[in-house]
PyMOL Python script that loads the backbone (N, CA, C, O; Angstrom):
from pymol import cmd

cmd.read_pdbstr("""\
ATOM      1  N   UNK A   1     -11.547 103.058 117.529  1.00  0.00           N
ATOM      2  CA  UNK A   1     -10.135 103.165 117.240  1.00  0.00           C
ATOM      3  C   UNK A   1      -9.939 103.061 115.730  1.00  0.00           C
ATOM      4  O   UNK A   1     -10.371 102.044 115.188  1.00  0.00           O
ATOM      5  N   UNK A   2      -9.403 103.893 115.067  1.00  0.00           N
ATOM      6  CA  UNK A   2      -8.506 103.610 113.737  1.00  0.00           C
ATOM      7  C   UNK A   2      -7.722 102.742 113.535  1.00  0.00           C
ATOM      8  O   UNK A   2      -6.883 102.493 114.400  1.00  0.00           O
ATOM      9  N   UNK A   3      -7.758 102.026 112.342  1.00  0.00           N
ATOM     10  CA  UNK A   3      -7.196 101.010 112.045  1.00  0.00           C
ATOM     11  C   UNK A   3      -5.991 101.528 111.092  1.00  0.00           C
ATOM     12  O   UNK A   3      -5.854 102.748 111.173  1.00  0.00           O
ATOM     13  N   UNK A   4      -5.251 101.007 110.369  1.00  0.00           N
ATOM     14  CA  UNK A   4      -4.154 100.832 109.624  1.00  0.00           C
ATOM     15  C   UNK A   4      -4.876 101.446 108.831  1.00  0.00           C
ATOM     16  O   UNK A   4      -6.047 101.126 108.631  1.00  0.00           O
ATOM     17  N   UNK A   5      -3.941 102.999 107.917  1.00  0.00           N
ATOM     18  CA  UNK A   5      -3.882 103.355 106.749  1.00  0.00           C
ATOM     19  C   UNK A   5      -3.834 103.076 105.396  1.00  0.00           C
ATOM     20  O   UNK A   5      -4.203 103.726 104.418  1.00  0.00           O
ATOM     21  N   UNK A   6      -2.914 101.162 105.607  1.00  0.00           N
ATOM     22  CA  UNK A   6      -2.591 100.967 104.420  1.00  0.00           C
ATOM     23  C   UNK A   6      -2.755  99.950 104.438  1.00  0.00           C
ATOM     24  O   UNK A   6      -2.046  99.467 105.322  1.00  0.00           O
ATOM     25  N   UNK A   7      -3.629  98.825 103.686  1.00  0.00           N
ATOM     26  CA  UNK A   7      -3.607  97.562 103.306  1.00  0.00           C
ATOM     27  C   UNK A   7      -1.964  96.813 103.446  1.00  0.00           C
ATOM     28  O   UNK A   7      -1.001  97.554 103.642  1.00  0.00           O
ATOM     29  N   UNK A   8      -1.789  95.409 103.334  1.00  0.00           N
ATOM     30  CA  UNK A   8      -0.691  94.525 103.757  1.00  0.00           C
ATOM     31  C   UNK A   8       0.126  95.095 102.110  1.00  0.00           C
ATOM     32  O   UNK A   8       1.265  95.559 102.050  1.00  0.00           O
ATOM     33  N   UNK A   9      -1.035  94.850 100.628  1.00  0.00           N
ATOM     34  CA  UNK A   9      -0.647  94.737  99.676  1.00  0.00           C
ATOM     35  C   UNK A   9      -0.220  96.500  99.696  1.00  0.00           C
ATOM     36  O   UNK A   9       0.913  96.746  99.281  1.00  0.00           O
ATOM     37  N   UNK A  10      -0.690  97.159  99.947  1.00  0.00           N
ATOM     38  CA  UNK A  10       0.220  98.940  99.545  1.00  0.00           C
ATOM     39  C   UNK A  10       1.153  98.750 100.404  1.00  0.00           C
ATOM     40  O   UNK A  10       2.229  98.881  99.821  1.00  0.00           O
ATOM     41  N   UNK A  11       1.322  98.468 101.672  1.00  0.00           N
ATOM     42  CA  UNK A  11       2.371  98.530 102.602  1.00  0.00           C
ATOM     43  C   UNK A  11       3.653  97.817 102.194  1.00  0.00           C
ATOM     44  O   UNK A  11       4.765  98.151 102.605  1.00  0.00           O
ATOM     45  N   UNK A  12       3.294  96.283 100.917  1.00  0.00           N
ATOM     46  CA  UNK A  12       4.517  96.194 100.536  1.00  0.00           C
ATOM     47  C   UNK A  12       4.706  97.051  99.508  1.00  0.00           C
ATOM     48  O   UNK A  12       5.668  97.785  99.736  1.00  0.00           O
ATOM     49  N   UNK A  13       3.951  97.350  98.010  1.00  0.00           N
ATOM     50  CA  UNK A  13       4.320  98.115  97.231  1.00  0.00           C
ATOM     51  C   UNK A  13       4.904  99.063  97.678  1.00  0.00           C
ATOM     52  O   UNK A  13       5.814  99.448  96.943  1.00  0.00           O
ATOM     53  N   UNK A  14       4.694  99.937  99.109  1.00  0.00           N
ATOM     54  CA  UNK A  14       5.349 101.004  99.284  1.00  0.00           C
ATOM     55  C   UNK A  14       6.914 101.049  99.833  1.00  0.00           C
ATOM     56  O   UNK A  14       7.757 101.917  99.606  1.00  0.00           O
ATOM     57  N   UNK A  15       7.017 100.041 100.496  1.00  0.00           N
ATOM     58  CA  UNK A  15       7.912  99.907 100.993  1.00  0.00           C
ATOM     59  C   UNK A  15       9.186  99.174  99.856  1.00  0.00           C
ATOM     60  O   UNK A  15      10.402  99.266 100.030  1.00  0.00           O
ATOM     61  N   UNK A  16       8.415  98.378  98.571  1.00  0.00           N
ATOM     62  CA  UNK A  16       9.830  98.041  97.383  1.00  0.00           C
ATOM     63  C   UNK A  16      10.366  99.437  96.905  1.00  0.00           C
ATOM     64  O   UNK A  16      11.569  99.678  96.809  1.00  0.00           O
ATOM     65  N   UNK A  17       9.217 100.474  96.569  1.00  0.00           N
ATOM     66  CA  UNK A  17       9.435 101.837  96.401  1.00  0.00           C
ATOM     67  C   UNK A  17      10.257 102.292  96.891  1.00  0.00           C
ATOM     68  O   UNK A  17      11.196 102.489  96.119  1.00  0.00           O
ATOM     69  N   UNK A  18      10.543 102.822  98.599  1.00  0.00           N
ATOM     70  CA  UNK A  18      11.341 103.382  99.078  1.00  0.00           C
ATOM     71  C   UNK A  18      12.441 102.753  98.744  1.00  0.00           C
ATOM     72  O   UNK A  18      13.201 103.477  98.101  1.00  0.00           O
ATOM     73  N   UNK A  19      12.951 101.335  98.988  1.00  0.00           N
ATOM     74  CA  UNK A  19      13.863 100.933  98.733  1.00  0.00           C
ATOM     75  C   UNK A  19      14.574 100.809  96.890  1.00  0.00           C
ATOM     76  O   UNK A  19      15.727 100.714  96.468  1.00  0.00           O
ATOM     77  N   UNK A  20      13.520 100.857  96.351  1.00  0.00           N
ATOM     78  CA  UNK A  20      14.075 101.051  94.851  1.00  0.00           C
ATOM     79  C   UNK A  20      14.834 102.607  94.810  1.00  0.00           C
ATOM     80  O   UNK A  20      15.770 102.949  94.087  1.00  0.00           O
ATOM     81  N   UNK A  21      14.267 103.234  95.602  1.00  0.00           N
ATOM     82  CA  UNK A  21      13.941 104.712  95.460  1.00  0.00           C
ATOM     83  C   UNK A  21      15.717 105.160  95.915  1.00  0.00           C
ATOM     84  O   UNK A  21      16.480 105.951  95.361  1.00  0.00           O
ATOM     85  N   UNK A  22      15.938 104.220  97.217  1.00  0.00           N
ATOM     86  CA  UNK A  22      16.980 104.214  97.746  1.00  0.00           C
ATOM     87  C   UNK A  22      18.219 103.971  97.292  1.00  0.00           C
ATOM     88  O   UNK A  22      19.143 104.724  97.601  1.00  0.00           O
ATOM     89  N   UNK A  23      18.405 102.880  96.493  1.00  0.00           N
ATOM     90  CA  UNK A  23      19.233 102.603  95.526  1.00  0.00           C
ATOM     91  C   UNK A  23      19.394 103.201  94.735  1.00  0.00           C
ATOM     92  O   UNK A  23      20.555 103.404  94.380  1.00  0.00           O
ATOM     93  N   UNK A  24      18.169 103.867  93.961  1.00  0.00           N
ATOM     94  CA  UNK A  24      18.702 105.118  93.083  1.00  0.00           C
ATOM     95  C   UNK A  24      19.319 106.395  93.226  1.00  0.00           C
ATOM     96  O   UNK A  24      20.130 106.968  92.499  1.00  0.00           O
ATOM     97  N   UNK A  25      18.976 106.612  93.914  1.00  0.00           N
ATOM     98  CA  UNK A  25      19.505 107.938  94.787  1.00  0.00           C
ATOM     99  C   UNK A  25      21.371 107.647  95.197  1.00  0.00           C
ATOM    100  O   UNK A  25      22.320 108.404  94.990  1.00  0.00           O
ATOM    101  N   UNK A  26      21.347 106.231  95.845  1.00  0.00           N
ATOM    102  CA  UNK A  26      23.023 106.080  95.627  1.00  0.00           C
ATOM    103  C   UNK A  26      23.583 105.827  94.728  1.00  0.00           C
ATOM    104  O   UNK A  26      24.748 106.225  94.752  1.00  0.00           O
ATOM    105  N   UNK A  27      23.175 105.117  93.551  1.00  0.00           N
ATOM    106  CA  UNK A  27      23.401 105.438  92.384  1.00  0.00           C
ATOM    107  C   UNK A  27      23.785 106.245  91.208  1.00  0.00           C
ATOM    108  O   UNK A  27      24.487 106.109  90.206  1.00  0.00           O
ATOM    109  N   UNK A  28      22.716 107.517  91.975  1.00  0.00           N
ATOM    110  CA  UNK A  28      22.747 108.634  91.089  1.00  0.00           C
ATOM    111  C   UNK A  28      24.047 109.667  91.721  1.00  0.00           C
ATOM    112  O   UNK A  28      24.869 110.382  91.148  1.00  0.00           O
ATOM    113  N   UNK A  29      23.881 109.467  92.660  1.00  0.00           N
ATOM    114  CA  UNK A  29      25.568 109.885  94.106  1.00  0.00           C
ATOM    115  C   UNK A  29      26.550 109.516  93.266  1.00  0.00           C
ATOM    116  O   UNK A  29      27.113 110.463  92.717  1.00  0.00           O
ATOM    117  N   UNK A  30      26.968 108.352  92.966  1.00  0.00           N
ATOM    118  CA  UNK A  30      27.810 107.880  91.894  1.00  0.00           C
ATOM    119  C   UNK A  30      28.498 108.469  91.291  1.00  0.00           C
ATOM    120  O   UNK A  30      29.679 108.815  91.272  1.00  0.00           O
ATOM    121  N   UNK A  31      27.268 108.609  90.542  1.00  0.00           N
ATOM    122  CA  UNK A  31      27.538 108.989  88.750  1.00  0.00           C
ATOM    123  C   UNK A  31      27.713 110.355  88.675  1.00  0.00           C
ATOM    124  O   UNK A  31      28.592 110.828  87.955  1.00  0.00           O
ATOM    125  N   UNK A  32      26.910 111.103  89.396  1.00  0.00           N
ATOM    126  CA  UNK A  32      27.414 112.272  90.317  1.00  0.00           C
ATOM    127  C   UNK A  32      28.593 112.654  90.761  1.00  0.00           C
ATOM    128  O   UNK A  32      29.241 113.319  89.953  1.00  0.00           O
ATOM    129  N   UNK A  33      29.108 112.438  91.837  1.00  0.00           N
ATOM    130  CA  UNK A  33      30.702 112.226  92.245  1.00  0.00           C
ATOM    131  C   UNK A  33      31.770 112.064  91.015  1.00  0.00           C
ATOM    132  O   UNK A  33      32.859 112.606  91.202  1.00  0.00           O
ATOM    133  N   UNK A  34      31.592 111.448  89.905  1.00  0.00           N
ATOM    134  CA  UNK A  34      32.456 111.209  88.860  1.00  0.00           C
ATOM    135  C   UNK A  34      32.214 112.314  87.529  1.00  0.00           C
ATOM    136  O   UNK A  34      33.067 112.856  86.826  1.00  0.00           O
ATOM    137  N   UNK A  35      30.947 112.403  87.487  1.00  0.00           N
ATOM    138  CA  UNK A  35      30.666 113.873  86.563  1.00  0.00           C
ATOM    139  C   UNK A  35      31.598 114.771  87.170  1.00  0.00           C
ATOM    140  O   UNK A  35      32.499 115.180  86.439  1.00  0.00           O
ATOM    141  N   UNK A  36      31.560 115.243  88.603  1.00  0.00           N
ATOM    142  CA  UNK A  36      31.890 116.317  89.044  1.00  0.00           C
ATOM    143  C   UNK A  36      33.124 116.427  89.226  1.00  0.00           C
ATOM    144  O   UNK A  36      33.523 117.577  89.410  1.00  0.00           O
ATOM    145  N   UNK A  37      33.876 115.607  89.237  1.00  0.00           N
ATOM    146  CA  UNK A  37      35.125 115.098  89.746  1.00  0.00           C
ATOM    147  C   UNK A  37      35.943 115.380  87.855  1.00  0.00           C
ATOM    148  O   UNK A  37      37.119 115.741  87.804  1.00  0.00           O
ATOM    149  N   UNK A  38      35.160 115.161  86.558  1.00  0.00           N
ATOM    150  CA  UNK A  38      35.341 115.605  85.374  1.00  0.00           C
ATOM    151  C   UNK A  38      35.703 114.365  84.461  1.00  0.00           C
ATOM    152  O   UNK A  38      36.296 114.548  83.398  1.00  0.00           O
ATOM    153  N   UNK A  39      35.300 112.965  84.932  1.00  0.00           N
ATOM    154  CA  UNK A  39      35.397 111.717  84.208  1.00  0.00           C
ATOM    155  C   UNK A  39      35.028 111.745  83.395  1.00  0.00           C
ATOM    156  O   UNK A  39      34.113 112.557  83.260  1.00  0.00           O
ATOM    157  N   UNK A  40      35.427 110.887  82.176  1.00  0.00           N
ATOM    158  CA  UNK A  40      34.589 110.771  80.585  1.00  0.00           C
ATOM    159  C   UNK A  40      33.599 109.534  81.181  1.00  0.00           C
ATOM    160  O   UNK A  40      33.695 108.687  82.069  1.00  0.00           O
ATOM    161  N   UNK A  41      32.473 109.974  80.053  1.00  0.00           N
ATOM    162  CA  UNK A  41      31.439 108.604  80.352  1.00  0.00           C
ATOM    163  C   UNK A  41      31.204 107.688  80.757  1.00  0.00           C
ATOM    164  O   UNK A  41      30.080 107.303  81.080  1.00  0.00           O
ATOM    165  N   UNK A  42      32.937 106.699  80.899  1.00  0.00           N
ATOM    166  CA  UNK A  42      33.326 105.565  80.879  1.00  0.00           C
ATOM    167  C   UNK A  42      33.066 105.335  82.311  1.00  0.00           C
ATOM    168  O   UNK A  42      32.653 104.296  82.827  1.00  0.00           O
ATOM    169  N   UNK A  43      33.443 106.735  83.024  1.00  0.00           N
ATOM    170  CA  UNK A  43      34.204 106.399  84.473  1.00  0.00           C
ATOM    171  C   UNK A  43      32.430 106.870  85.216  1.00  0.00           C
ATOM    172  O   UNK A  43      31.946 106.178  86.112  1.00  0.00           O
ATOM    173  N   UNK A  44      31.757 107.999  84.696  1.00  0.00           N
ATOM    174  CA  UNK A  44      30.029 107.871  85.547  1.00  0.00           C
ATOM    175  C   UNK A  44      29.226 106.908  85.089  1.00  0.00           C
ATOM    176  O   UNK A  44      28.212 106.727  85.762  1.00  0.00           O
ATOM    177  N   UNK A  45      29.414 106.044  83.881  1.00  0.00           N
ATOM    178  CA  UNK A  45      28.513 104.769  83.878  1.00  0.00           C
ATOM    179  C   UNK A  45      28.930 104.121  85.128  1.00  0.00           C
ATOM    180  O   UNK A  45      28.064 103.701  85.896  1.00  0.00           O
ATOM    181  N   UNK A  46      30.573 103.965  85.489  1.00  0.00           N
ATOM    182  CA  UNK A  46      31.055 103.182  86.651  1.00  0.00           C
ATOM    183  C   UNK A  46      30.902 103.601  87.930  1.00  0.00           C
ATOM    184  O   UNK A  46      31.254 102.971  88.927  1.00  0.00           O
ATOM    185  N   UNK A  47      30.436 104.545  87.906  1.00  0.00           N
ATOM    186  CA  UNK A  47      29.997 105.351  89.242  1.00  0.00           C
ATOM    187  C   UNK A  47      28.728 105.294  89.354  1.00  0.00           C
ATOM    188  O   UNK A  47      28.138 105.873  90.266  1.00  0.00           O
ATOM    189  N   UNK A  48      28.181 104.648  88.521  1.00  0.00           N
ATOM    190  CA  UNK A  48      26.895 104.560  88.374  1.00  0.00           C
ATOM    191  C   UNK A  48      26.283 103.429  89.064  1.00  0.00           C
ATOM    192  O   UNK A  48      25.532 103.424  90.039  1.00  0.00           O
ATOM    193  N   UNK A  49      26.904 102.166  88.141  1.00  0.00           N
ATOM    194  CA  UNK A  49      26.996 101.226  88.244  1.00  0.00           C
ATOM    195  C   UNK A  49      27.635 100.427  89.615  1.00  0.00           C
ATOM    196  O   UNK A  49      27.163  99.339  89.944  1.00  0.00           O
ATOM    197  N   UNK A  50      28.680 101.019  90.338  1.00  0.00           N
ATOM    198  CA  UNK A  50      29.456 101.030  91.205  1.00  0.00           C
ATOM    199  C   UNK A  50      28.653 101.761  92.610  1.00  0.00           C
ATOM    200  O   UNK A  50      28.933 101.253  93.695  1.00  0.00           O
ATOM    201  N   UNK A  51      27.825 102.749  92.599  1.00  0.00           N
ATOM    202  CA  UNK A  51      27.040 102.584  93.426  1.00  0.00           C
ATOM    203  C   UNK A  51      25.481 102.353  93.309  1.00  0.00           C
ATOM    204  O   UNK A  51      24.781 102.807  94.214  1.00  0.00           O
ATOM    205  N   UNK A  52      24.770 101.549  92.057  1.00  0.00           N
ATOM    206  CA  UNK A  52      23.983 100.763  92.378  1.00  0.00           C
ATOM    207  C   UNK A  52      24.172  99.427  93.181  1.00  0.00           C
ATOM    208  O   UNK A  52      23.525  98.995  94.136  1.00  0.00           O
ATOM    209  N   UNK A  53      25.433  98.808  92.400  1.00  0.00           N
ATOM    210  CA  UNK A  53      25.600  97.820  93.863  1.00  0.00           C
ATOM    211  C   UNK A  53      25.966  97.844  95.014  1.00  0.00           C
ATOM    212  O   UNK A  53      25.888  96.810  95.677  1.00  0.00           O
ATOM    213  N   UNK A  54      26.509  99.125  95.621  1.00  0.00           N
ATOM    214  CA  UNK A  54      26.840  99.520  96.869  1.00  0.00           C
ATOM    215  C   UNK A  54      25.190  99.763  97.495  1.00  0.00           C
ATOM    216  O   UNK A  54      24.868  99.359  98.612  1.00  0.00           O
ATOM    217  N   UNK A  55      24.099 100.597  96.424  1.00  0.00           N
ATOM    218  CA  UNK A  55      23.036 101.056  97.312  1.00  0.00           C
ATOM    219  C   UNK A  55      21.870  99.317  97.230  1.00  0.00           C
ATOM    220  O   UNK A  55      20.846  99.055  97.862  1.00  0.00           O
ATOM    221  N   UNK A  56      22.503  98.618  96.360  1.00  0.00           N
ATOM    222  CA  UNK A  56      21.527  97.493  96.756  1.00  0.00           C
ATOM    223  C   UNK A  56      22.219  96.532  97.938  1.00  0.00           C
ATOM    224  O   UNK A  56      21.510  95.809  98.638  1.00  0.00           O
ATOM    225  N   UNK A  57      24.040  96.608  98.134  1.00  0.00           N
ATOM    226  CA  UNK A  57      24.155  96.275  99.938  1.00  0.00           C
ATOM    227  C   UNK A  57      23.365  96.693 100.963  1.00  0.00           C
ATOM    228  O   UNK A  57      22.589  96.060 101.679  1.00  0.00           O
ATOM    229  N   UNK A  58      23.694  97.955 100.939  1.00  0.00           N
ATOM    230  CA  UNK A  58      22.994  98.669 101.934  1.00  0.00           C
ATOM    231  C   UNK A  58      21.878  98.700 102.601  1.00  0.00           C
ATOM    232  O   UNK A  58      21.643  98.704 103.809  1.00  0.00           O
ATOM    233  N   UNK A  59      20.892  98.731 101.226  1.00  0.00           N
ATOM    234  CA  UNK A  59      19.757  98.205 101.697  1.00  0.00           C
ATOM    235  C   UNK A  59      19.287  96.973 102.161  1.00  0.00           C
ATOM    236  O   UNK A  59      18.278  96.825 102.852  1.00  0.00           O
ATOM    237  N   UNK A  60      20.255  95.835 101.655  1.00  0.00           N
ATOM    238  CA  UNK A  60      19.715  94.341 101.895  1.00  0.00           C
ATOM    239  C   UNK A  60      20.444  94.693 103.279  1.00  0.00           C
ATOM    240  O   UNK A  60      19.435  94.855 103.965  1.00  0.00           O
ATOM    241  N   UNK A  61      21.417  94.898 104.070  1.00  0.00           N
ATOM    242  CA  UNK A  61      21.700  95.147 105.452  1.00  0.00           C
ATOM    243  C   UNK A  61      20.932  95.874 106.027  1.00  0.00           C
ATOM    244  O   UNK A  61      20.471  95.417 107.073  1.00  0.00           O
ATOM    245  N   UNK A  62      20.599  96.908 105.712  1.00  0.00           N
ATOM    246  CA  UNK A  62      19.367  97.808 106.594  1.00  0.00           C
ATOM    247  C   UNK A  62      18.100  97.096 106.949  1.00  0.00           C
ATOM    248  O   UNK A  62      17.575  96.923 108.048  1.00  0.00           O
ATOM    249  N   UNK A  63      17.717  96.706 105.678  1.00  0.00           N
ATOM    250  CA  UNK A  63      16.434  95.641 106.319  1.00  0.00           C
ATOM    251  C   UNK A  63      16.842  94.480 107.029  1.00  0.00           C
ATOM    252  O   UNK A  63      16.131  94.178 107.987  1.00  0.00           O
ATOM    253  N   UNK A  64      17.730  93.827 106.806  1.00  0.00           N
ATOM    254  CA  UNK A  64      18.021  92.662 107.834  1.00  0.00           C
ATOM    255  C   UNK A  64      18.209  93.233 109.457  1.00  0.00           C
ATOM    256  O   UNK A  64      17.802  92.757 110.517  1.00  0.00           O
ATOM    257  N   UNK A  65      19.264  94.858 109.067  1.00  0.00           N
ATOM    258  CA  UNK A  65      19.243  94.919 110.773  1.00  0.00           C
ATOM    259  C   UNK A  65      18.004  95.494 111.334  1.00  0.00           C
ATOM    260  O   UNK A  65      18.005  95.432 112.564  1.00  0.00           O
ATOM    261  N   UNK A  66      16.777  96.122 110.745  1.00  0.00           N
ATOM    262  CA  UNK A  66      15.647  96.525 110.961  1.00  0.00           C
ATOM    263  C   UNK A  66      15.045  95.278 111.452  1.00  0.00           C
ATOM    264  O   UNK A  66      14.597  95.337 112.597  1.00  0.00           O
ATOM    265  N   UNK A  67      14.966  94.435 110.981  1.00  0.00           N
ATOM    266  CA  UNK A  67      13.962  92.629 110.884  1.00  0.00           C
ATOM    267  C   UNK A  67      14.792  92.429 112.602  1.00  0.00           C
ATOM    268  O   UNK A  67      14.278  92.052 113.656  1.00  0.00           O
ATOM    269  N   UNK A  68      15.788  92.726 112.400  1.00  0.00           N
ATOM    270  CA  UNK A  68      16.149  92.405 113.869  1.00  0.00           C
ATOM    271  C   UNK A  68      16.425  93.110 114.993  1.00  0.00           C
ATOM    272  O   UNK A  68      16.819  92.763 116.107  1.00  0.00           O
ATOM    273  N   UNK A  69      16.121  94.278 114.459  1.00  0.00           N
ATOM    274  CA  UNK A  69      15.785  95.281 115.659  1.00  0.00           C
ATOM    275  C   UNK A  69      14.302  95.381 116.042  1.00  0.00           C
ATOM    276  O   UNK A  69      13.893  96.044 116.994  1.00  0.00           O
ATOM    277  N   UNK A  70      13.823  94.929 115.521  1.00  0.00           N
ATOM    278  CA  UNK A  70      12.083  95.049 115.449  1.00  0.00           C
ATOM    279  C   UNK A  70      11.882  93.762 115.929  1.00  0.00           C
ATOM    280  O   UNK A  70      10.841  93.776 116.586  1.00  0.00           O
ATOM    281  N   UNK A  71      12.545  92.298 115.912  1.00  0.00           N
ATOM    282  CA  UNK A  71      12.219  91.284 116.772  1.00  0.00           C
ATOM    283  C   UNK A  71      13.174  91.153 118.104  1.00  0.00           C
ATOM    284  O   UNK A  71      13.134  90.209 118.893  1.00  0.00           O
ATOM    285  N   UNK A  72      13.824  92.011 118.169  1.00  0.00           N
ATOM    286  CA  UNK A  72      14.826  92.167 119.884  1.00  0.00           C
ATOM    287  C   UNK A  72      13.930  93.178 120.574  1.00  0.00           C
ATOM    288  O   UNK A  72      13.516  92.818 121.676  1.00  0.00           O
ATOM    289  N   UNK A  73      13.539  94.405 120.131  1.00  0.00           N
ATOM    290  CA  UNK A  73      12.387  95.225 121.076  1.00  0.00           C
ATOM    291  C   UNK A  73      11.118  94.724 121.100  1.00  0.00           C
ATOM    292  O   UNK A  73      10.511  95.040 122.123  1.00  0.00           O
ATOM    293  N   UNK A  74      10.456  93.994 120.260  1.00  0.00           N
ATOM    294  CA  UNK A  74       8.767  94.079 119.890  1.00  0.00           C
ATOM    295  C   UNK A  74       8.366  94.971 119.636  1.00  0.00           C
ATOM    296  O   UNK A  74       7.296  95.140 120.221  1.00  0.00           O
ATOM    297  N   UNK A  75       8.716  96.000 118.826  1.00  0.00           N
ATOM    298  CA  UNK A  75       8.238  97.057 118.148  1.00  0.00           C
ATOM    299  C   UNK A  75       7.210  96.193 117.326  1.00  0.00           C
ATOM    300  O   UNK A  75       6.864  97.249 116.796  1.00  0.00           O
ATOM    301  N   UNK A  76       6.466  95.333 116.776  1.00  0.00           N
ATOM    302  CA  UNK A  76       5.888  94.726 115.779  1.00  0.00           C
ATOM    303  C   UNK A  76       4.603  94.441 116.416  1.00  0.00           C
ATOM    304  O   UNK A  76       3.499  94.845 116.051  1.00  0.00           O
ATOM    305  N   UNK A  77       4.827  93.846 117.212  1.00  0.00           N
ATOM    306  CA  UNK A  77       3.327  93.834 118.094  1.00  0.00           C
ATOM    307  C   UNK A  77       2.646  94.997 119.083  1.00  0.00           C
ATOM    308  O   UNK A  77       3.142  95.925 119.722  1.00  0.00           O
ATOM    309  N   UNK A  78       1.391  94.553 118.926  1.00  0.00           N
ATOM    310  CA  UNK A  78       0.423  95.782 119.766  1.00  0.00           C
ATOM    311  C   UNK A  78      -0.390  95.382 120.582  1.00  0.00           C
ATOM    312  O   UNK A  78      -1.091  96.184 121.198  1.00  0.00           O
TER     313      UNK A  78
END
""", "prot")
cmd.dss("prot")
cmd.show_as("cartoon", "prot")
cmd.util.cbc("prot")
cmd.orient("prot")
């Protein structure tokens, strides 16, 4: 049988990744939305800024409801 692809230590590096990765991306939505929309600088730094902390909620809720969807099924064990 095959074992695990990824060591404990890549499996976390990979996984701060996605989630860094994640936040940026809503972030960049932001700053985005306010470029396009025709704001001066002032207002896509704040769109910027305004959804980095929206995409670092998100994520701290996603993993909490993951942590607990994964200990209500046993998806975790094999």
């Amino acid at each position: 049988m095959v074992g695990p692809s990824l060591s404990g230590e890549e499996r976390t590096a990979a996984s701060m990744r996605l989630k860094i990765g994640f936040v940026l991306l809503v972030a960049a939505s932001g700053a985005l939305v306010a470029l396009q929309a025709g704001g001066e600088p002032v207002y896509i730094a704040g769109g910027f800024v305004g959804g980095l902390l929206l995409g670092i909620i998100l994520t701290y809720l996603l993993v909490h409801w993951w942590s607990d969807f994964v200990a209500t099924t046993n998806r975790g064990r094999r």
